[in-house]
N, CA, C and O atoms as a DFTB+ gen file, in Angstrom:
272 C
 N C O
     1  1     -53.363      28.185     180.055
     2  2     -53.337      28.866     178.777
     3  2     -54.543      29.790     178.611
     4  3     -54.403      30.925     178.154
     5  1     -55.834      29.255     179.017
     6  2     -56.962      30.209     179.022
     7  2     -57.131      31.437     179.833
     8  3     -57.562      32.547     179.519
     9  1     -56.525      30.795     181.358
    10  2     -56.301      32.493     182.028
    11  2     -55.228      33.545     181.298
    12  3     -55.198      34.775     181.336
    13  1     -54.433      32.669     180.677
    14  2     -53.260      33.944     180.153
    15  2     -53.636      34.377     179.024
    16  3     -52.803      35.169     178.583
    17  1     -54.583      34.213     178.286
    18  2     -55.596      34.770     177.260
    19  2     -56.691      35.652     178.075
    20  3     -57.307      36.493     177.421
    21  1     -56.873      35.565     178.967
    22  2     -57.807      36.430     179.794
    23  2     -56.905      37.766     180.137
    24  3     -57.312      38.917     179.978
    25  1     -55.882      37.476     180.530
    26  2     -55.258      38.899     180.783
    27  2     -55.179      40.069     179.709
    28  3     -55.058      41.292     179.778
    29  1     -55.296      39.191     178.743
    30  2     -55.476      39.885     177.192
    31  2     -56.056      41.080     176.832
    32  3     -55.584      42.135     176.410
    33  1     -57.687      40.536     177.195
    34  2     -59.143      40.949     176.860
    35  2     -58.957      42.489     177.977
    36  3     -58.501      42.598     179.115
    37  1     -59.423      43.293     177.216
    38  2     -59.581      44.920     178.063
    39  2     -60.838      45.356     177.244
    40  3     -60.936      45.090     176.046
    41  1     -61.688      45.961     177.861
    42  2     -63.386      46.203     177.552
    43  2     -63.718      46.985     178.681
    44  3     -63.319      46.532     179.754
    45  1     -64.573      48.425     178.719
    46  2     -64.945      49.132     179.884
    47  2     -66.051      48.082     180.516
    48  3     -66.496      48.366     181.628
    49  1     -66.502      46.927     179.886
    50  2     -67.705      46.535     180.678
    51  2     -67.277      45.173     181.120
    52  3     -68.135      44.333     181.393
    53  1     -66.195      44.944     181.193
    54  2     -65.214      43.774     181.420
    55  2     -64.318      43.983     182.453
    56  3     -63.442      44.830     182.274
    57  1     -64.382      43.138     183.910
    58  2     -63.461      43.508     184.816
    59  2     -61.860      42.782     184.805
    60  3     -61.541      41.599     184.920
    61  1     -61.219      43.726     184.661
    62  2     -59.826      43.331     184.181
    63  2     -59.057      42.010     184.883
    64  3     -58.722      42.270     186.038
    65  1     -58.817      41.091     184.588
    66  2     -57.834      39.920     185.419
    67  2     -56.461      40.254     185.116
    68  3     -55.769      40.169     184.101
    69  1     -56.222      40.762     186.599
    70  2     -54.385      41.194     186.932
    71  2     -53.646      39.797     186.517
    72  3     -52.785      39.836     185.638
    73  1     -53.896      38.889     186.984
    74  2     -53.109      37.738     187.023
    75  2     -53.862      36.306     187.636
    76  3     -54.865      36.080     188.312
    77  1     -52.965      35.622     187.105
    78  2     -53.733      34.114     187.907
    79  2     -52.172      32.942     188.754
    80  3     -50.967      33.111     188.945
    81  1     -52.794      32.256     188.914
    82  2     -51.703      31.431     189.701
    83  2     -52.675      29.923     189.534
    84  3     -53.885      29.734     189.664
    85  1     -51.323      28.820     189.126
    86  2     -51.346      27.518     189.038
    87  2     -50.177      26.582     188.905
    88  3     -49.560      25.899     188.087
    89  1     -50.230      27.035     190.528
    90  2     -49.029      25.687     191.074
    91  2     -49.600      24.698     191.592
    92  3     -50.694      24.763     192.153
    93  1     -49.074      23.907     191.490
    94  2     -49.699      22.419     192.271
    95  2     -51.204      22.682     192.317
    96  3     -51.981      22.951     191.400
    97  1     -51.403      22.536     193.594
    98  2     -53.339      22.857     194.051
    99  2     -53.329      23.678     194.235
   100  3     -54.287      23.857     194.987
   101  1     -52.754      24.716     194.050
   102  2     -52.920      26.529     194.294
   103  2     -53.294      26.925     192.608
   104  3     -52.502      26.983     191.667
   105  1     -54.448      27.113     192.608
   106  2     -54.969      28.117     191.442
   107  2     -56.125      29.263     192.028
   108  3     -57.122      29.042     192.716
   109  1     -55.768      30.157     191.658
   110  2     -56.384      31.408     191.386
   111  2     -56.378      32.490     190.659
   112  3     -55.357      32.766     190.029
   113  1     -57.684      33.444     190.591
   114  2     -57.365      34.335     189.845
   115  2     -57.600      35.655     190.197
   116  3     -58.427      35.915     191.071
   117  1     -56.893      36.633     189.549
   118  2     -56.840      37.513     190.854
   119  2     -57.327      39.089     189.605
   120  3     -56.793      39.456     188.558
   121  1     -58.414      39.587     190.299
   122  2     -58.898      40.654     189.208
   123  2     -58.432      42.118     189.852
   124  3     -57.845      42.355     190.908
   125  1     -59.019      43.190     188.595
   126  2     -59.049      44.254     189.590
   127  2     -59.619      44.524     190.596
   128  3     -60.653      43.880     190.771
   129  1     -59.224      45.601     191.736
   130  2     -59.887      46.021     192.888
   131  2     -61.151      47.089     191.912
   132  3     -60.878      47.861     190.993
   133  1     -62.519      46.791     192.493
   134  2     -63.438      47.363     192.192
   135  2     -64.365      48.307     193.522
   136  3     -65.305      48.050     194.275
   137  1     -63.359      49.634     193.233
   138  2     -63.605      51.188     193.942
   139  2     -65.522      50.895     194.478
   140  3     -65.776      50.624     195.652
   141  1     -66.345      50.981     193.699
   142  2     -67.575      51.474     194.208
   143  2     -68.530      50.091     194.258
   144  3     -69.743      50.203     194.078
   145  1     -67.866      48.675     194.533
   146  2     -68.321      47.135     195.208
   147  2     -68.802      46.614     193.064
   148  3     -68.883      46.962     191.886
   149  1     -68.910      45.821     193.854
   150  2     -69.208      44.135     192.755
   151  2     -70.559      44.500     192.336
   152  3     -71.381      45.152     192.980
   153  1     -70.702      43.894     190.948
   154  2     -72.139      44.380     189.904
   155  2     -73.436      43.810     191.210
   156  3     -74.542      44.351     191.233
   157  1     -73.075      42.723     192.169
   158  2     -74.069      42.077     192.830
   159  2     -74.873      43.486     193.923
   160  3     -76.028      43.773     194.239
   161  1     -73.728      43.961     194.157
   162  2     -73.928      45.076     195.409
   163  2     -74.924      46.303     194.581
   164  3     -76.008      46.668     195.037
   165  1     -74.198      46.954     193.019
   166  2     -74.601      47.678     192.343
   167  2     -76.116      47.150     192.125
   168  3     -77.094      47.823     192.452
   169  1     -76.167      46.335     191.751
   170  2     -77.854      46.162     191.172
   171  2     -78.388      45.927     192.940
   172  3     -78.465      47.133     193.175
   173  1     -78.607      45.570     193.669
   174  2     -79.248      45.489     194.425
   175  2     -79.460      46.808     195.076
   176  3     -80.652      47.114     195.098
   177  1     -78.847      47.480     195.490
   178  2     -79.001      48.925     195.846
   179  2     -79.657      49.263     194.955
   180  3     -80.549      49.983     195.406
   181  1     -79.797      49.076     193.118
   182  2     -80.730      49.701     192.089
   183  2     -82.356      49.051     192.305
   184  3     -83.430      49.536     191.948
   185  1     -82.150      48.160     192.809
   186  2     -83.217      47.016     192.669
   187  2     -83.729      47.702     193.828
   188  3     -84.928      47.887     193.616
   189  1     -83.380      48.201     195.028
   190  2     -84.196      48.453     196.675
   191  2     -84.425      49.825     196.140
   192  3     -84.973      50.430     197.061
   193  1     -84.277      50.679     195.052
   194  2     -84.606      51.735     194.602
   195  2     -85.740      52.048     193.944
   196  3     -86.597      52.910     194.141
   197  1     -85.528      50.731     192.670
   198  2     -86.845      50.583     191.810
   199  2     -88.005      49.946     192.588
   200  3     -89.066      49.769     191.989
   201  1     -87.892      49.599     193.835
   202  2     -88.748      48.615     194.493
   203  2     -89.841      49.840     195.535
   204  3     -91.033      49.756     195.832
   205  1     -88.678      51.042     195.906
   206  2     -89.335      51.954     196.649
   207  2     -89.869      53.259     196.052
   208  3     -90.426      54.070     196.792
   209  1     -89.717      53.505     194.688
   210  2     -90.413      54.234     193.800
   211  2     -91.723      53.248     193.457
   212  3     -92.807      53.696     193.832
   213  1     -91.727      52.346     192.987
   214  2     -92.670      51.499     192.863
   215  2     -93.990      51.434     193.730
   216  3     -95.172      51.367     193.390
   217  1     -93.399      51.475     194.927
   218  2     -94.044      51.198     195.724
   219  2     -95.228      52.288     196.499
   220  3     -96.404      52.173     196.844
   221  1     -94.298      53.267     196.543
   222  2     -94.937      55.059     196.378
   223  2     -96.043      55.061     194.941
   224  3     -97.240      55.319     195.068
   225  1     -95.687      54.877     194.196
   226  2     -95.828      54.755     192.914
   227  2     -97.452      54.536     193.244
   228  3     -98.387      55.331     193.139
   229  1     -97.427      53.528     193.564
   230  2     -98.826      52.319     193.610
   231  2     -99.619      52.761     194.716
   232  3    -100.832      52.847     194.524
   233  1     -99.209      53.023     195.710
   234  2     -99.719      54.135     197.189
   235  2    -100.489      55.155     196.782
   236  3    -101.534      55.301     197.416
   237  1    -100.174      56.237     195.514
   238  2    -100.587      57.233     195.305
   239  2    -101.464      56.552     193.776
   240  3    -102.458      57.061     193.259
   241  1    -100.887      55.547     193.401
   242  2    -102.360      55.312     192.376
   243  2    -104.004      54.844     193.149
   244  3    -105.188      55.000     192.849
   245  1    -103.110      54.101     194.463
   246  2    -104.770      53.536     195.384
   247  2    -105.194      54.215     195.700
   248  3    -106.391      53.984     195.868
   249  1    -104.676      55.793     196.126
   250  2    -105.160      57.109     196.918
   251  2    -106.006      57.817     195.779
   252  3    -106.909      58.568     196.149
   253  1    -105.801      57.650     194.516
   254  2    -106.381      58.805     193.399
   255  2    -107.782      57.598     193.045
   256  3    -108.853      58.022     192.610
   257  1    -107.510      55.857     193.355
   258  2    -108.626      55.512     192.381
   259  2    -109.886      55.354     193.520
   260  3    -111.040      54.976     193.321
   261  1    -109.327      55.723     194.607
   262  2    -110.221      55.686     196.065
   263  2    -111.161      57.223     196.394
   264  3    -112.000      57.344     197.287
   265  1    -110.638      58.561     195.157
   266  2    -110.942      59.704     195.648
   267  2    -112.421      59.457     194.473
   268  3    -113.590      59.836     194.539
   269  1    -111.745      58.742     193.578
   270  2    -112.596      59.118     192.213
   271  2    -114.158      57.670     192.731
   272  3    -115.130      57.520     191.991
């Protein structure tokens, strides 16, 4: 009853559930296909981004407090 209330719910920041299945010991649930990978993939590629600006970042603050 709760997955078929899930099919319900539509929200741009909500990944859509196509359908589910619960026969016997077969349950699953089955969402949309997500084109550009999973929020896990998205933030980590953001995260190895903010990590290498950062990091430049801090390189060129040791270089300016080393001139002065």
């Amino acid at each position: 009853m709760q997955a078929k209330f899930l099919t319900l719910v539509h929200h741009r920041n909500v990944v859509f559930l196509v359908g589910y299945c619960d026969e016997g010991d077969a349950k699953a649930l089955i969402y949309e296909y997500l084109s550009k990978g999973n929020l896990q993939e998205q933030l980590s590629g953001l995260l190895s981004y903010i990590f290498f600006v950062l990091v430049g970042f801090f390189n060129k603050l040791k270089c300016v407090n080393n001139l002065g």
